[in-house]
N, C-alpha and C positions, 0 to 999 in steps of 0.2 A: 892688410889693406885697411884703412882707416877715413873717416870723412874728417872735416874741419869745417866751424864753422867761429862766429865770436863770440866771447864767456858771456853768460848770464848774468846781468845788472839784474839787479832788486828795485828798481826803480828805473824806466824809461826820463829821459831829459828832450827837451823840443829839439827837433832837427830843423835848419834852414831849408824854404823851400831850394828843390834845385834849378841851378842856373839854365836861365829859359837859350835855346839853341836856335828857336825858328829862325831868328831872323840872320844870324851869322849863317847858318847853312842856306835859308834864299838870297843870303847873298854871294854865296860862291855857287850857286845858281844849283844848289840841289834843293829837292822838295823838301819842306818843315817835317820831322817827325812827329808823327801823332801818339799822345801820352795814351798808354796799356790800358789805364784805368780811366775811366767817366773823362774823354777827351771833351766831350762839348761844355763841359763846365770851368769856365775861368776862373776860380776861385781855387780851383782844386789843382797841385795841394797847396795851400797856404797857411803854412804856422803849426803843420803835421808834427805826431809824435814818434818816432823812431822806436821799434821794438826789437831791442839785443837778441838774433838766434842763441840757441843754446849751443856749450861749446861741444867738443869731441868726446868729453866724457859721456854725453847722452846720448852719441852715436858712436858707434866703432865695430867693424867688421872682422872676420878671419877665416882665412880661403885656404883649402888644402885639396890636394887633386891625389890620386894613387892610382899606377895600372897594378889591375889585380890576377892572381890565376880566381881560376874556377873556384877553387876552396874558399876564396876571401886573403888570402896569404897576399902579402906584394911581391910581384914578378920581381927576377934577377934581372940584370942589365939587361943580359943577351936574351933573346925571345923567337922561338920558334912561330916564325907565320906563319904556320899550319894550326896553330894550336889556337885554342875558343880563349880568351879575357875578358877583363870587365876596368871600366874606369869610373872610379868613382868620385864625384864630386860632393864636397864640405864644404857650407860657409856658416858660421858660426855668428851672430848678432849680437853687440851687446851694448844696454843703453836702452832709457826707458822711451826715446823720442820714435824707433820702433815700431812700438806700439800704435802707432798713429799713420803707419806706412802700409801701402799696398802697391800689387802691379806682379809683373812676372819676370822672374831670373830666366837669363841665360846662359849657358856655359857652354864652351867649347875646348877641343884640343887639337893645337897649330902642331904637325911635324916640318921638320925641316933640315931635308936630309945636308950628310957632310959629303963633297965628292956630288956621281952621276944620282939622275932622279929628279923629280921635281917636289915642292912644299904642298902642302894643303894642310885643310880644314876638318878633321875626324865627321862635321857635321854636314857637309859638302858629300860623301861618301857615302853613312847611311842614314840621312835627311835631316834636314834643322829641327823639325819639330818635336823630334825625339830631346832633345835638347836644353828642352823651356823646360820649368818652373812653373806652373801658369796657376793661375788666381792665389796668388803668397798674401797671407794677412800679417801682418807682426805681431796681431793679436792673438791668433792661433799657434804661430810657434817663429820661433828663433834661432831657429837649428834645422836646415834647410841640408838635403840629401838627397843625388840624382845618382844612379849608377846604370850606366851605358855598357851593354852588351855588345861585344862584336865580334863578329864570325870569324872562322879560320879564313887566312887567303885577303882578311883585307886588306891588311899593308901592305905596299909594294915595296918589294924590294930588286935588290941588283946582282950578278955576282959576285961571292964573298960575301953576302949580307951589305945591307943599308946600315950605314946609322944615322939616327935620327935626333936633332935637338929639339923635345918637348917644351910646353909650356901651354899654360892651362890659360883661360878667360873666363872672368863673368861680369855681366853688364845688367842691372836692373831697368824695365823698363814700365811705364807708368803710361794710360790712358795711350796705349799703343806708341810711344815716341820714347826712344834712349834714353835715361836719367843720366844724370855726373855721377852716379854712382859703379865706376867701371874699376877692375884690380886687375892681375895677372900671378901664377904661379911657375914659375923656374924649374921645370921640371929634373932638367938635365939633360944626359942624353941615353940615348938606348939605341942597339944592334937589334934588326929583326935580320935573318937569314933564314934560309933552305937548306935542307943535306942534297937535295937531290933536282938544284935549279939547272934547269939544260944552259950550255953555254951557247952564245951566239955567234 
């Protein structure tokens, strides 16, 4: 996962102000949009200078998810739902702009069975808040690591085992509201079953 933004000038150059809307949209009879910044002043912006974000090299992310046994090992496809795992989530930061970032990750894991059953949200199950990330500095570290415990019996499954298509989420978010900062991991898929599921 990666952000983007545009390469780093060494020199800002003037930007035109932008084109005024009020009066084309009162006249398709919607109300004027009012400017984000210091709206009661007319002058502003006029004859402003444009500052080039810096590009992708001084941001860039990488997201890695694993179901684990107990030991820390990765599970095999197939998965005993009786049996205790852990999922663990990795997102790796790299780029100095970082440094200047805060707010609180979140991560989740979607299943989504093939055949009978229905999808969810690993977090939905047992609670979001388990989930977060919460107060991330960039300053503090760059290398961010959740690992999610879950009980024997929490997957559901079906006769003959479930399988399930994984895929992992995380979404930064900043002064309590979603950032553009969202990815996904492609987990695959994986079989949870029972030896001893009663038939119906």
């Amino acid at each position: 996962m990666s952000t983007s933004a545009a390469d780093t000038g060494a020199a800002a150059s003037p930007a035109p102000a932008p084109e005024e809307t009020a009066q084309d949209e009162t006249t398709k009879g919607l109300p004027p949009k009012k400017k984000p910044c210091w709206p009661d002043d007319p002058n502003y912006p006029d004859g402003y200078t444009e500052i080039d974000l810096p590009s992708e090299r001084l941001l860039r992310a990488y997201f890695d998810t694993q179901i684990l046994e107990a030991s820390d090992e990765p599970q095999p496809r197939i998965i005993h739902a009786d049996d205790y795992f852990k999922v663990r989530f990795r997102l790796e930061l790299k780029g100095e702009l970082w440094y200047c970032i805060c707010g609180d990750w979140w991560f989740d894991l979607g299943f989504s069975p093939t055949g009978a059953g229905k999808g969810f949200d690993l977090s939905n199950v047992l609670g979001r808040e388990k989930f977060y990330y919460r107060n991330w500095r960039g300053c503090d570290t760059r290398c961010i690591e959740l690992v999610i415990e879950v009980p024997p019996d929490t997957i559901p499954v079906e006769y003959c085992g479930t399988v399930y298509k994984c895929a992992a989420k995380v979404q930064l978010y900043c002064c309590g509201r979603s950032a553009a900062v969202v990815g996904f991991d492609d987990m695959g898929t994986f079989q949870f079953y029972k030896a001893d599921i009663d038939e119906d």
